[in-house]
Backbone as JSON Lines, residues from 0, in Angstrom:
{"i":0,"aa":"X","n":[104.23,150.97,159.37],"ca":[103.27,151.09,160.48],"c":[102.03,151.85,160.0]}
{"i":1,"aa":"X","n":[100.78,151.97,160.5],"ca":[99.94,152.04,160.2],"c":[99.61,153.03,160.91]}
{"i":2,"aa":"X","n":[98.55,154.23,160.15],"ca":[97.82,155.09,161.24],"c":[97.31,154.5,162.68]}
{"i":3,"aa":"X","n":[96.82,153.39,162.68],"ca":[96.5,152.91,163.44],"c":[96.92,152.96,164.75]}
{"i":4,"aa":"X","n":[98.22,151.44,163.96],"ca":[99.13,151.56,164.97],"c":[100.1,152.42,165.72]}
{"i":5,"aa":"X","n":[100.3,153.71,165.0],"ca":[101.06,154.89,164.99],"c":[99.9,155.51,166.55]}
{"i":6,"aa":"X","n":[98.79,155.3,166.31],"ca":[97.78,155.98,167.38],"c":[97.64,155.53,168.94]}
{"i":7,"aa":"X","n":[98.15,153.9,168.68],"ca":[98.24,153.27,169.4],"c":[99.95,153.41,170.37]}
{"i":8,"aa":"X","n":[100.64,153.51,169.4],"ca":[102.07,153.48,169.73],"c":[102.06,154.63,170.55]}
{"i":9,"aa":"X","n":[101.38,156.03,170.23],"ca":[101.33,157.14,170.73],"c":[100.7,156.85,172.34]}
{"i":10,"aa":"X","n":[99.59,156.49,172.62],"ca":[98.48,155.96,173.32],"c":[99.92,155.13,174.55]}
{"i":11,"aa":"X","n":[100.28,154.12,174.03],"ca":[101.1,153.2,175.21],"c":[102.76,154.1,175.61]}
{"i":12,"aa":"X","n":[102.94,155.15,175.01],"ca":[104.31,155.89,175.29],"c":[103.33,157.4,176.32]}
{"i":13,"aa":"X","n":[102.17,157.55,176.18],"ca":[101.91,158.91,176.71],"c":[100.6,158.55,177.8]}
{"i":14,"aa":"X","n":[99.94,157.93,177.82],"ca":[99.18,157.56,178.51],"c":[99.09,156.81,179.8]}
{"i":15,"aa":"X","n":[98.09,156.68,180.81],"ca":[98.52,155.85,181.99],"c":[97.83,154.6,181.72]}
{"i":16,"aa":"X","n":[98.6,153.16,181.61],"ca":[97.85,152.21,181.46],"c":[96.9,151.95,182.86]}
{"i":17,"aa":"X","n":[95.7,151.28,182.42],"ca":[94.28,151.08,183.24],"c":[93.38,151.98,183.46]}
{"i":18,"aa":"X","n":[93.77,153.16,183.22],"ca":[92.88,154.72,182.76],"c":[92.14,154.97,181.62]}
{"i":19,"aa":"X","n":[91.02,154.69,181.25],"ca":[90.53,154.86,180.18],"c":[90.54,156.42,180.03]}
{"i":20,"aa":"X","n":[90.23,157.26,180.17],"ca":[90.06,158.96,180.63],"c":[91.15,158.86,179.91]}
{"i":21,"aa":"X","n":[92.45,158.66,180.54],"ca":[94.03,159.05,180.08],"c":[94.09,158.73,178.34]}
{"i":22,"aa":"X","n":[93.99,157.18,178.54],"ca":[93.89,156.87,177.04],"c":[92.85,158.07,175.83]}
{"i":23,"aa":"X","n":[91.83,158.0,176.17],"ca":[90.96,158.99,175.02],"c":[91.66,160.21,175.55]}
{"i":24,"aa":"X","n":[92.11,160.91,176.24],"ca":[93.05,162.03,176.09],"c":[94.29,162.13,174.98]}
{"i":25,"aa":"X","n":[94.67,161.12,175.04],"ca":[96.07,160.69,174.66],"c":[95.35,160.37,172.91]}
{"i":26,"aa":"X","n":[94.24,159.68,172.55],"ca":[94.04,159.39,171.22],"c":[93.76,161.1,170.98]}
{"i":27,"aa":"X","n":[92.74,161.52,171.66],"ca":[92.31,162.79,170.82],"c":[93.01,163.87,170.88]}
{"i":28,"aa":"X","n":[94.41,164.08,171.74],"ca":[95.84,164.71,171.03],"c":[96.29,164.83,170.23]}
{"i":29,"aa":"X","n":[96.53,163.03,169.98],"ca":[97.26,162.7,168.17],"c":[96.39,163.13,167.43]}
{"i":30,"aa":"X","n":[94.96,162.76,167.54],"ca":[93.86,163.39,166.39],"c":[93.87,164.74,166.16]}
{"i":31,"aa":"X","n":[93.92,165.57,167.23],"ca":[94.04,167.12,167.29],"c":[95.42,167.56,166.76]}
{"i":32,"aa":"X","n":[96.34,166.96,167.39],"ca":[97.5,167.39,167.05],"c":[99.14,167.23,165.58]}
{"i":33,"aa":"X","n":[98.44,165.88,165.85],"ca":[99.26,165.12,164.78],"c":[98.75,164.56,163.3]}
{"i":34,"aa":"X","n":[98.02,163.51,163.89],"ca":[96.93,163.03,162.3],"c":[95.79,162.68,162.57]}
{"i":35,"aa":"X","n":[94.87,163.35,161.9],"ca":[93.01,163.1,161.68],"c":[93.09,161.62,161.68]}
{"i":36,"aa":"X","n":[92.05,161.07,162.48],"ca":[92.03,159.4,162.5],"c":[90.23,159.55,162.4]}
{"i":37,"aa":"X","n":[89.86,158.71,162.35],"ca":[87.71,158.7,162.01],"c":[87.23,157.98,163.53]}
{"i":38,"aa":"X","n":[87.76,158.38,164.38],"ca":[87.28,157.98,166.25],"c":[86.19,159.13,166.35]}
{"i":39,"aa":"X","n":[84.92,158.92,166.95],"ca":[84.02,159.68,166.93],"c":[84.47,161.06,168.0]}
{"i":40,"aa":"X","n":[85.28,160.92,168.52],"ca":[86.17,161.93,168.85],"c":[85.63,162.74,170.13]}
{"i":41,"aa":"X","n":[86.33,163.64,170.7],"ca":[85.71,164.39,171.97],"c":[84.73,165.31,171.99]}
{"i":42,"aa":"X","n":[84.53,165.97,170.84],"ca":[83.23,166.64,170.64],"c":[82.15,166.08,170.44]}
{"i":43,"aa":"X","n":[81.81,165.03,169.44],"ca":[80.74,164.41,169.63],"c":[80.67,162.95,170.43]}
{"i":44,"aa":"X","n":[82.07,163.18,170.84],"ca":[82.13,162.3,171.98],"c":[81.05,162.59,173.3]}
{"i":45,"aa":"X","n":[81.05,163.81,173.57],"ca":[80.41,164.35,174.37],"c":[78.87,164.39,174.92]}
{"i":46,"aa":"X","n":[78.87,164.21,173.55],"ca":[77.07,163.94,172.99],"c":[76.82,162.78,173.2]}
{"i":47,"aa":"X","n":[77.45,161.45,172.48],"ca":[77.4,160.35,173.13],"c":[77.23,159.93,174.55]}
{"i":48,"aa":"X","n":[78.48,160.48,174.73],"ca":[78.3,160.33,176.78],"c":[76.88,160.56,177.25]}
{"i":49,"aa":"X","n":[76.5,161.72,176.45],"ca":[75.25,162.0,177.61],"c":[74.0,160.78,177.24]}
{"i":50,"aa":"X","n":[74.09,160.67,175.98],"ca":[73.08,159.43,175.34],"c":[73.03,158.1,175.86]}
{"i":51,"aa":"X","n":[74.83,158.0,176.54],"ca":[75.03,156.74,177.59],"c":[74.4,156.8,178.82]}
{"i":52,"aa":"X","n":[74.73,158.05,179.42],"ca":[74.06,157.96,180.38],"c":[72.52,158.33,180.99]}
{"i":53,"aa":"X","n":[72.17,158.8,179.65],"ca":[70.68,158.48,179.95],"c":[69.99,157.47,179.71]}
{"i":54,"aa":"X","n":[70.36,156.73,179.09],"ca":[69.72,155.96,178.15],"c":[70.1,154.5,179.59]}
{"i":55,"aa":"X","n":[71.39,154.48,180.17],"ca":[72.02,153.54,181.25],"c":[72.02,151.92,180.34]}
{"i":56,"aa":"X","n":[72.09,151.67,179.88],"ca":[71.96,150.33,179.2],"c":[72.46,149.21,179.88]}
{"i":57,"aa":"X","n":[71.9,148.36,179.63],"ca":[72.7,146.92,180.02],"c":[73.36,145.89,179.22]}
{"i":58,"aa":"X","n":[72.42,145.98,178.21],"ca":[73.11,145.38,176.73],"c":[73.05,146.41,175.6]}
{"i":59,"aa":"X","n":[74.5,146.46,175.26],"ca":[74.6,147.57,174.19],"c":[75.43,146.89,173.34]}
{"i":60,"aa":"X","n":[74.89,146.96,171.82],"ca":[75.84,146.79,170.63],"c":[76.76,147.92,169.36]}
{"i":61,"aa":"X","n":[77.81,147.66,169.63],"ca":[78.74,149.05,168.91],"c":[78.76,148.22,167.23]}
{"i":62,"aa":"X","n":[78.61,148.64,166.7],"ca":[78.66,148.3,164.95],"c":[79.98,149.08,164.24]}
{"i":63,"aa":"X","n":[81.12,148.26,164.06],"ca":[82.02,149.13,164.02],"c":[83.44,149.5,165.38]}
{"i":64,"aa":"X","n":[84.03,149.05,165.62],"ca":[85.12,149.13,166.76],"c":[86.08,150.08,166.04]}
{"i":65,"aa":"X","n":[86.73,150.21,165.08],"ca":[87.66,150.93,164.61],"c":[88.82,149.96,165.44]}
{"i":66,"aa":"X","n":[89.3,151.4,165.87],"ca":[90.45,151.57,166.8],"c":[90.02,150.94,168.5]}
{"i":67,"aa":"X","n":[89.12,151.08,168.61],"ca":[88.65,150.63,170.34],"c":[87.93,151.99,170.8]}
{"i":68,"aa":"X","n":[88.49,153.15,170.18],"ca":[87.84,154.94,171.32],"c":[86.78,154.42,171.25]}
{"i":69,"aa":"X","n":[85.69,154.52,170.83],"ca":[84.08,154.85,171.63],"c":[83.86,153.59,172.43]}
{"i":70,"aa":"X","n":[84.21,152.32,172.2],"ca":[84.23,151.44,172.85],"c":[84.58,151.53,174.53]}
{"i":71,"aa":"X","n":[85.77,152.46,174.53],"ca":[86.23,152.83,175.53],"c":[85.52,153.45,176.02]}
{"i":72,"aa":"X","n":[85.43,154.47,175.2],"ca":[84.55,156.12,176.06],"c":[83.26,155.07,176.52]}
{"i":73,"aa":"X","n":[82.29,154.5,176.12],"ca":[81.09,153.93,176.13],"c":[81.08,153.28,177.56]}
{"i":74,"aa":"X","n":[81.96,152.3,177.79],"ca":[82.04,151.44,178.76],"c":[82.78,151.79,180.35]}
{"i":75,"aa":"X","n":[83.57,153.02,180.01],"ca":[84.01,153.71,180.9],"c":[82.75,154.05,181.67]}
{"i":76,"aa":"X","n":[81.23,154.28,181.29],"ca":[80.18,154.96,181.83],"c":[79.32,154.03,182.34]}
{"i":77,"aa":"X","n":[79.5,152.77,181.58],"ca":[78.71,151.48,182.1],"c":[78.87,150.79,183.2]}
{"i":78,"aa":"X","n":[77.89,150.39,184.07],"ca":[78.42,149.71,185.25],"c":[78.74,148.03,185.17]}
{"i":79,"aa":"X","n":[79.85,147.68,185.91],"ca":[80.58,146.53,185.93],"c":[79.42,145.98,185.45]}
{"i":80,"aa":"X","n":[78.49,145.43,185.38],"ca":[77.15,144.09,184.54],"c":[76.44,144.08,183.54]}
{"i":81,"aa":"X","n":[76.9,145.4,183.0],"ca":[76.62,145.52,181.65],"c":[77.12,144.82,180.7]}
{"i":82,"aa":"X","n":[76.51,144.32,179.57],"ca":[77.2,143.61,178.49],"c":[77.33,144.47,177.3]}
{"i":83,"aa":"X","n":[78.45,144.5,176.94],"ca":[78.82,145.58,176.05],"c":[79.33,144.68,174.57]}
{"i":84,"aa":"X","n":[79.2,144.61,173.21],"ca":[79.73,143.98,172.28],"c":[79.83,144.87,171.36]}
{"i":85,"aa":"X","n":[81.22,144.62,170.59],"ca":[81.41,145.42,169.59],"c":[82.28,144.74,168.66]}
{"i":86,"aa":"X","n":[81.71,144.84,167.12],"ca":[81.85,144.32,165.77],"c":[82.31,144.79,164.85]}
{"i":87,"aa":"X","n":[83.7,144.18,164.53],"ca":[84.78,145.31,163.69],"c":[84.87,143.94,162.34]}
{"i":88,"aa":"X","n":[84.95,144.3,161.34],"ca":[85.21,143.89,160.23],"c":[87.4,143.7,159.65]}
{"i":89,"aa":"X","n":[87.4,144.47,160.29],"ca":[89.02,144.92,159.42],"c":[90.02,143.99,160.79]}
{"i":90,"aa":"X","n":[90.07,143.19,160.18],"ca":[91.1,142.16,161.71],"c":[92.58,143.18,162.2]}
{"i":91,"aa":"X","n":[92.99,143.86,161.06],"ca":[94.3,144.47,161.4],"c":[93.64,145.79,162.58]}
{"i":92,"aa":"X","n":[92.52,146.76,161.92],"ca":[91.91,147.5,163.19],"c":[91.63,146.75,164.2]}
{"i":93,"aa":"X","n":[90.79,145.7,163.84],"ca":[90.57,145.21,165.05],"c":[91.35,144.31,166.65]}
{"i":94,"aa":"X","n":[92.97,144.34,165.9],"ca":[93.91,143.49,166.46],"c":[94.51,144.89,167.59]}
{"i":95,"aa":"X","n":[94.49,146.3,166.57],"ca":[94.77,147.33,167.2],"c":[93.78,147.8,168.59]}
{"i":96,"aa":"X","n":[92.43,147.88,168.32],"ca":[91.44,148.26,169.36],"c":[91.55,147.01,170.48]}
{"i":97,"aa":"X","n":[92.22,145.32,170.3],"ca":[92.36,144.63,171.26],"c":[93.34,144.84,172.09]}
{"i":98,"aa":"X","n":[94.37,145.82,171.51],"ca":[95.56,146.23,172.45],"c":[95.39,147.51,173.02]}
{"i":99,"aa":"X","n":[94.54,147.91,172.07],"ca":[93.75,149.59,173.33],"c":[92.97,149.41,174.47]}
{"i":100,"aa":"X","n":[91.98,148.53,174.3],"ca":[91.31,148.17,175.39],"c":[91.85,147.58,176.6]}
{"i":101,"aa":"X","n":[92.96,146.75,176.14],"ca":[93.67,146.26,176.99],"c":[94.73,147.02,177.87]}
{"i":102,"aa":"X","n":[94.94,148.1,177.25],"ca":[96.05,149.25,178.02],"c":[95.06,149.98,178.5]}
{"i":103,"aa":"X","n":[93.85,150.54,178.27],"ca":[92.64,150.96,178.85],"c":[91.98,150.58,180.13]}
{"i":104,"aa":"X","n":[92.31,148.82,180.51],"ca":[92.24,148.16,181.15],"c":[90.63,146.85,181.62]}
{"i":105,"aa":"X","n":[89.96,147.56,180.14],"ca":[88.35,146.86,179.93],"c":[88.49,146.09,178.75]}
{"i":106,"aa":"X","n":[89.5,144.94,179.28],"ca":[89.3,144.15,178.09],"c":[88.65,142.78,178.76]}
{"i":107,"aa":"X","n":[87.75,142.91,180.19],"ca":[87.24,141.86,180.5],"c":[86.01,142.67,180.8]}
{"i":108,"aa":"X","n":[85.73,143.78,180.02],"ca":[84.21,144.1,180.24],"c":[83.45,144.76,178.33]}
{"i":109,"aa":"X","n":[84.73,144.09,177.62],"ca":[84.0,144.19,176.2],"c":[84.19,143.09,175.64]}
{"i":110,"aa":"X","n":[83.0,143.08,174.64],"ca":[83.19,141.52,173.72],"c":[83.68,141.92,172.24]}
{"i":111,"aa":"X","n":[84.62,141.04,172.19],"ca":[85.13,142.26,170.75],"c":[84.89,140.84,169.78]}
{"i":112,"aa":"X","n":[83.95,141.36,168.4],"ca":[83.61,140.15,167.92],"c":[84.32,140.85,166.39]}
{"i":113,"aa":"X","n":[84.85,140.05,165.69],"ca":[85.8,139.96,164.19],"c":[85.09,139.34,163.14]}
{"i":114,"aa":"X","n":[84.08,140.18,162.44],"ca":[83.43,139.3,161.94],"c":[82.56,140.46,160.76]}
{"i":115,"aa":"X","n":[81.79,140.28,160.03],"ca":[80.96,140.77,159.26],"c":[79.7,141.19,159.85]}
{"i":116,"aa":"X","n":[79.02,142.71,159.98],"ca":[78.45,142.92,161.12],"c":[76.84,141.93,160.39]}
{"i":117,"aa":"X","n":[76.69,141.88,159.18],"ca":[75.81,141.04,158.5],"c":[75.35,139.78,159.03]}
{"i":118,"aa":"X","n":[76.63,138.87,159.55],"ca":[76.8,137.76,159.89],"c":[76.29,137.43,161.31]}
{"i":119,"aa":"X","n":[77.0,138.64,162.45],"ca":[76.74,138.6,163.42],"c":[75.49,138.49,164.24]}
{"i":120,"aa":"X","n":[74.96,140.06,163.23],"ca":[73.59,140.76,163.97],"c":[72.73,139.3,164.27]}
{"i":121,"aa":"X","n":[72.34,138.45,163.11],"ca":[71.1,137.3,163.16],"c":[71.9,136.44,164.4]}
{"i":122,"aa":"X","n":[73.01,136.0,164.64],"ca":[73.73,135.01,165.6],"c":[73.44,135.9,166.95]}
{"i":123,"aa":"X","n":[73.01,137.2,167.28],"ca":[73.11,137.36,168.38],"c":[72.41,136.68,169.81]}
{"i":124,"aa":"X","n":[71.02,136.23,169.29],"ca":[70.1,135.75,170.07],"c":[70.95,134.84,170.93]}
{"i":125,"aa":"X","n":[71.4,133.81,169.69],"ca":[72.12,132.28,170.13],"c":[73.38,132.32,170.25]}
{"i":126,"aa":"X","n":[74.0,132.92,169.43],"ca":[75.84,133.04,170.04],"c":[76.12,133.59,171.38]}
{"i":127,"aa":"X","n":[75.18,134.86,171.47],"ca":[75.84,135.56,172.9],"c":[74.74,135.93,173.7]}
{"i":128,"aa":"X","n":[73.71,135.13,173.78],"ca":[73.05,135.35,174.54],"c":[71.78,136.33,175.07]}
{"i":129,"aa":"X","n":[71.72,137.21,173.48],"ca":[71.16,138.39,174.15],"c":[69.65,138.54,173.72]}
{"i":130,"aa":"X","n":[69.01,138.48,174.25],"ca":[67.18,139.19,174.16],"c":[66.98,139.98,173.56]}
{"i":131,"aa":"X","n":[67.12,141.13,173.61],"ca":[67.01,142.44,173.26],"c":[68.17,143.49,173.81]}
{"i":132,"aa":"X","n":[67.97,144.83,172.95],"ca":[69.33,145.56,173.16],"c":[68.56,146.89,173.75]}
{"i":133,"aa":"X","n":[69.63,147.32,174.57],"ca":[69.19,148.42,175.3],"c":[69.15,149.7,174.67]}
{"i":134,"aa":"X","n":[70.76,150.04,173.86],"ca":[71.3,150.71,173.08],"c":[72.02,150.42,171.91]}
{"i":135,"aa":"X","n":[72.41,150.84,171.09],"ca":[73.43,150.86,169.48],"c":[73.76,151.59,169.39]}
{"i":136,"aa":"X","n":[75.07,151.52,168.85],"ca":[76.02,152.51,168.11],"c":[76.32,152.12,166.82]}
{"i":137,"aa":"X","n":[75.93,152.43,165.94],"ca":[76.38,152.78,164.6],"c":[77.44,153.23,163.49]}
{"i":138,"aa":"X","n":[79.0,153.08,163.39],"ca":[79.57,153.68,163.34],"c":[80.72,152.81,162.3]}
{"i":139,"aa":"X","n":[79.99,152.07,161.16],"ca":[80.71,151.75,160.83],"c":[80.84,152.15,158.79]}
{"i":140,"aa":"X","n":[80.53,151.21,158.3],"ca":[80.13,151.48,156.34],"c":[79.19,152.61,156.3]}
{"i":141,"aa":"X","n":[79.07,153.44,156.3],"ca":[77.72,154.68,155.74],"c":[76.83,153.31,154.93]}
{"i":142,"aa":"X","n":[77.43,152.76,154.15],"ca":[76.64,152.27,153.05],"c":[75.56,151.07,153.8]}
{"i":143,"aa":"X","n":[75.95,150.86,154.93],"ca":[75.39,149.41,155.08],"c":[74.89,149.82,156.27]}
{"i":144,"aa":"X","n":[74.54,151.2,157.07],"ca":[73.64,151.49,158.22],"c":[72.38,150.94,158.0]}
{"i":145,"aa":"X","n":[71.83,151.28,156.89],"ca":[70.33,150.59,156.7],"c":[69.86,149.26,156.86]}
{"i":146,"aa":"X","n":[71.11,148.84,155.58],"ca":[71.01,147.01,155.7],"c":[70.94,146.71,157.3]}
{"i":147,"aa":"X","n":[71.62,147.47,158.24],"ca":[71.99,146.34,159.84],"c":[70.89,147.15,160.41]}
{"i":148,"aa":"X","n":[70.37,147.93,160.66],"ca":[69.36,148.7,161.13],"c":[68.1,147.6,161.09]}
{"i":149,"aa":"X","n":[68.01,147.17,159.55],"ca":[66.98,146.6,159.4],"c":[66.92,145.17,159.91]}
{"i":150,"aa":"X","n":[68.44,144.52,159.92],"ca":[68.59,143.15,160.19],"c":[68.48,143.34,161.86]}
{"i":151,"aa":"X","n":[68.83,144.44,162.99],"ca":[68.32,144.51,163.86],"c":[67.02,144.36,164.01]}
{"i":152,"aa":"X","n":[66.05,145.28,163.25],"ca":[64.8,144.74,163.51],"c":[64.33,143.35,163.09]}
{"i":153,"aa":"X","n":[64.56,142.62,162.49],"ca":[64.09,141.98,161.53],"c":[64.19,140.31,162.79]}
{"i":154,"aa":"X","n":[65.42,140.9,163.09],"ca":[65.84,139.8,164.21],"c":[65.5,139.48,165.74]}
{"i":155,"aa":"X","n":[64.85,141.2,165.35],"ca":[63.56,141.04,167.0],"c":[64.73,141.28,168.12]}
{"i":156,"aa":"X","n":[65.88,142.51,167.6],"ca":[66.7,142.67,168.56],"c":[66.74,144.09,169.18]}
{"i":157,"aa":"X","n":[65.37,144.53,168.79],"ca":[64.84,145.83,169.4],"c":[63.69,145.76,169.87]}
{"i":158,"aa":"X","n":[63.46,146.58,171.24],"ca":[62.56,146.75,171.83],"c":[61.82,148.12,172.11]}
{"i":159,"aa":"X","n":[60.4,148.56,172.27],"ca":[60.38,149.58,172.58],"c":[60.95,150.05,173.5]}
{"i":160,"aa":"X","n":[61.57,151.62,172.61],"ca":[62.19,152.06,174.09],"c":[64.16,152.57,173.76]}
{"i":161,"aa":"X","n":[64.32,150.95,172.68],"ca":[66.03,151.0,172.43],"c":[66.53,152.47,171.78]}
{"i":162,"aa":"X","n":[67.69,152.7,171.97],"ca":[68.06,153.77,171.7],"c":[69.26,153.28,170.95]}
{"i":163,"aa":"X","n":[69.14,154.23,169.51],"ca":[69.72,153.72,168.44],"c":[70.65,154.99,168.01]}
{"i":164,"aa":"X","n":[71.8,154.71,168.02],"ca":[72.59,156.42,167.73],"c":[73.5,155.86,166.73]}
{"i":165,"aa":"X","n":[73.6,156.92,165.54],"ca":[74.4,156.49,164.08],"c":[75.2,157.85,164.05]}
{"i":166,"aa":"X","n":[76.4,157.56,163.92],"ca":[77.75,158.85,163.74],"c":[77.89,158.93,162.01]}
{"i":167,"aa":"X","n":[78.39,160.45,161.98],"ca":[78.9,161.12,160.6],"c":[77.69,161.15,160.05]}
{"i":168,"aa":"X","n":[76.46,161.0,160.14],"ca":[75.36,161.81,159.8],"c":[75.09,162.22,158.44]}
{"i":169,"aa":"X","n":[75.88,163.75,158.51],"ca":[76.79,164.65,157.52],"c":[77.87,164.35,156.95]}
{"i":170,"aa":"X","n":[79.1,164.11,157.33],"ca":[79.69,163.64,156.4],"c":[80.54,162.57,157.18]}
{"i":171,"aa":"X","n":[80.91,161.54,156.73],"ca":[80.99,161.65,154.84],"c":[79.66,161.7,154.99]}
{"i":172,"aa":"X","n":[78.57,161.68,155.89],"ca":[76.87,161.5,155.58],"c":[76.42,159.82,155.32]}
{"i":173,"aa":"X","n":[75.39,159.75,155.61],"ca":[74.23,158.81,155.73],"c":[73.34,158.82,155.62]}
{"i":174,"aa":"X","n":[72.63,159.71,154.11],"ca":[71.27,160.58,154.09],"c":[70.56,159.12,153.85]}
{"i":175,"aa":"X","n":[70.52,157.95,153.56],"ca":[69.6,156.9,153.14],"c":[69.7,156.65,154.49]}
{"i":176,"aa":"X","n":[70.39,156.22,155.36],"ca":[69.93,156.41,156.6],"c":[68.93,157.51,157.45]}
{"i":177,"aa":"X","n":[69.75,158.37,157.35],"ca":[68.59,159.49,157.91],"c":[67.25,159.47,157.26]}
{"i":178,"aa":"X","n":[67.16,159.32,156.51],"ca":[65.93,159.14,155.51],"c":[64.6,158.08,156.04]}
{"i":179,"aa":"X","n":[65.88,156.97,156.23],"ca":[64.77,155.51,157.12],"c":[64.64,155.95,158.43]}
{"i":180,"aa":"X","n":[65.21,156.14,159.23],"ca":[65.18,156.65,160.34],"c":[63.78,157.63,160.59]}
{"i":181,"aa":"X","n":[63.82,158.92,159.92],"ca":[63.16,159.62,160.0],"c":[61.54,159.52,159.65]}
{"i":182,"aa":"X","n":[61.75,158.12,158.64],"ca":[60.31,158.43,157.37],"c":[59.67,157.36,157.94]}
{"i":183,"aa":"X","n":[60.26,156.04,158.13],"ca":[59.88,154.8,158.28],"c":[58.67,154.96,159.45]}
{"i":184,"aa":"X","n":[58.18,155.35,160.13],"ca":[57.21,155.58,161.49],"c":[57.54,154.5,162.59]}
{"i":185,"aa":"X","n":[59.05,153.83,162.45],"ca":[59.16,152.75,163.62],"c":[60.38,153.53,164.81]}
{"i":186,"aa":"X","n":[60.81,155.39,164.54],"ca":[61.25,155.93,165.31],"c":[61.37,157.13,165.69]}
{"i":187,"aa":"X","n":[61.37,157.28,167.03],"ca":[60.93,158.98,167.06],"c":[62.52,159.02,166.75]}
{"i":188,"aa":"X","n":[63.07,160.38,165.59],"ca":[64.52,160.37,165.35],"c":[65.05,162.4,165.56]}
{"i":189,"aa":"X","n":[65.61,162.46,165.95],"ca":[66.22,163.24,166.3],"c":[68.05,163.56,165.86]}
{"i":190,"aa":"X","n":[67.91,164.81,165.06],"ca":[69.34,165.39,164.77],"c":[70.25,165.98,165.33]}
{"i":191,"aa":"X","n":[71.88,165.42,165.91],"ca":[71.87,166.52,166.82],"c":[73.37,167.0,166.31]}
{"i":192,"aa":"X","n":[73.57,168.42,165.81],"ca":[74.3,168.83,165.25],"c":[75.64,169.07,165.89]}
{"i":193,"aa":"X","n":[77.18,168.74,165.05],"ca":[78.25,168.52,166.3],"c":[79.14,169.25,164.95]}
{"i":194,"aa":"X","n":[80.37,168.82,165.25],"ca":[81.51,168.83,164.42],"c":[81.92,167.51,164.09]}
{"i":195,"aa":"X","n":[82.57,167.75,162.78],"ca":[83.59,166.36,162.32],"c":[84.54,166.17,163.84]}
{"i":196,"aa":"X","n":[84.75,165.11,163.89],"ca":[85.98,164.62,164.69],"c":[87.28,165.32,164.25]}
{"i":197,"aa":"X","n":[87.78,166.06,164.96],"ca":[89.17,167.13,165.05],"c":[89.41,167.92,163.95]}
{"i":198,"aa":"X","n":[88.02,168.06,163.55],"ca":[87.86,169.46,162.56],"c":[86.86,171.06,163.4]}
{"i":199,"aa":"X","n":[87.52,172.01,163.05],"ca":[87.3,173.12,164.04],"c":[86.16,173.86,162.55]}
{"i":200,"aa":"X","n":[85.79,173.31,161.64],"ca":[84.78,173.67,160.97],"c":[83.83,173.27,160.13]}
{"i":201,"aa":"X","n":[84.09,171.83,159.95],"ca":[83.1,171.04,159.43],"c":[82.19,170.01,160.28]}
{"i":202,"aa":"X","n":[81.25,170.66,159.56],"ca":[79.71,170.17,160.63],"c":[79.74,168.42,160.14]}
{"i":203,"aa":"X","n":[79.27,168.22,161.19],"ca":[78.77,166.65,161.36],"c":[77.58,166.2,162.29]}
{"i":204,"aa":"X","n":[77.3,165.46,163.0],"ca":[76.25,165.3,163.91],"c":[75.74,163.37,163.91]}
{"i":205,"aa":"X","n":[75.21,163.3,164.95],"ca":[74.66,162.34,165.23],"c":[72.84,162.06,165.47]}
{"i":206,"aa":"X","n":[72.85,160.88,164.82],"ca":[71.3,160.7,165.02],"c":[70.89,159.88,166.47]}
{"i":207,"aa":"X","n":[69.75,160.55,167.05],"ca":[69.13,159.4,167.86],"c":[68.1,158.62,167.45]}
{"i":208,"aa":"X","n":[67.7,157.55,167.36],"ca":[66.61,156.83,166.59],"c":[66.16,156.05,168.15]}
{"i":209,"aa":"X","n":[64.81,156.5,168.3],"ca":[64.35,155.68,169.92],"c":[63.32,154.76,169.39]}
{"i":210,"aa":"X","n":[63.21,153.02,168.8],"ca":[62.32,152.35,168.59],"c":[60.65,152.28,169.41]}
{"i":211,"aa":"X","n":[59.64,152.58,168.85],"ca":[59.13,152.86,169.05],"c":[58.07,151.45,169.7]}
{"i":212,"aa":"X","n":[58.84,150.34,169.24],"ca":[58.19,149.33,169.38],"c":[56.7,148.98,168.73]}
């Protein structure tokens, strides 16, 4: 069995199914308590939340699903007409986050796409429909934030205004990210300093990147 599934197994024995709240309680236990998993977690979970709800989106793209948590946390805040999509690479994670969401009970208010986020980003216009994006989440290869950052723009899937947020920052880090972000003049970007996910002393943080159009 797999960390994964071990997180999950934990999740459907301790949790209330159709409760998202319950569920991210129940993941960030095992994370706290049992085994470190890479879910952007309740501390900078926190930070997120508030970025959701200011920001209110209608179309938002997650880069990266893991396990399903931020997916969850994210959409828990969104109202029923929001379109929410999120792009996991690893089919075995991603088979896991289809059975979280589903004990979560929003597995008819996320689009969970299995695929190469490379592949996807350019298909978005025409596969799923979408214009432009309200918000992003970032959260997947360190190595390849830039490459999709750019294939977002490139694809005319940002607008002034979008709000662009990239996790682990610090570590493992994303300084060629932070770097574009910051230097490039296409975003006002902002650092906002947190903890690692279920570490009580290593710094981490999240970026906001607001396209400037």
């Amino acid at each position: 069995m797999t960390k994964e599934q071990r997180v999950l197994q934990y999740v459907q024995q301790n949790a209330s199914r159709g409760d998202p709240d319950s569920v991210l309680a129940a993941v960030d236990k095992f994370g706290w308590e049992t085994e470190w998993a890479m879910n952007v977690g309740d501390v900078k979970g926190a930070i997120l939340d508030r970025f959701v709800k200011e920001t209110a989106p209608q179309t938002m793209l997650e880069l990266g699903t893991y396990m399903g948590y931020s997916a969850i946390r994210i959409v828990r805040l969104l109202p029923e007409t929001a379109k929410f999509m999120t792009v996991e690479f690893d089919q075995e994670n991603a088979a896991v986050a289809r059975e979280m969401i589903e004990y979560a009970g929003l597995q008819n208010r996320i689009i969970q796409i299995t695929s190469d986020t490379a592949d996807v980003i350019p298909q978005l216009k025409t596969e799923y429909d979408v214009e432009t994006l309200d918000m992003v989440f970032i959260d997947h290869w360190k190595d390849v934030y830039v490459r999709d950052i750019k294939l977002l723009e490139t694809n005319k899937l940002l607008r002034k205004g979008t709000v662009v947020v990239a996790d682990n920052i610090i570590y493992p880090g994303a300084p060629d990210y932070a770097d574009y972000v910051r230097t490039c003049g296409k975003y006002d970007s902002t650092f906002h300093e947190s903890l690692l996910e279920y570490s009580k002393d290593e710094i981490d943080g999240l970026e906001k990147s607001v396209f400037r159009g």
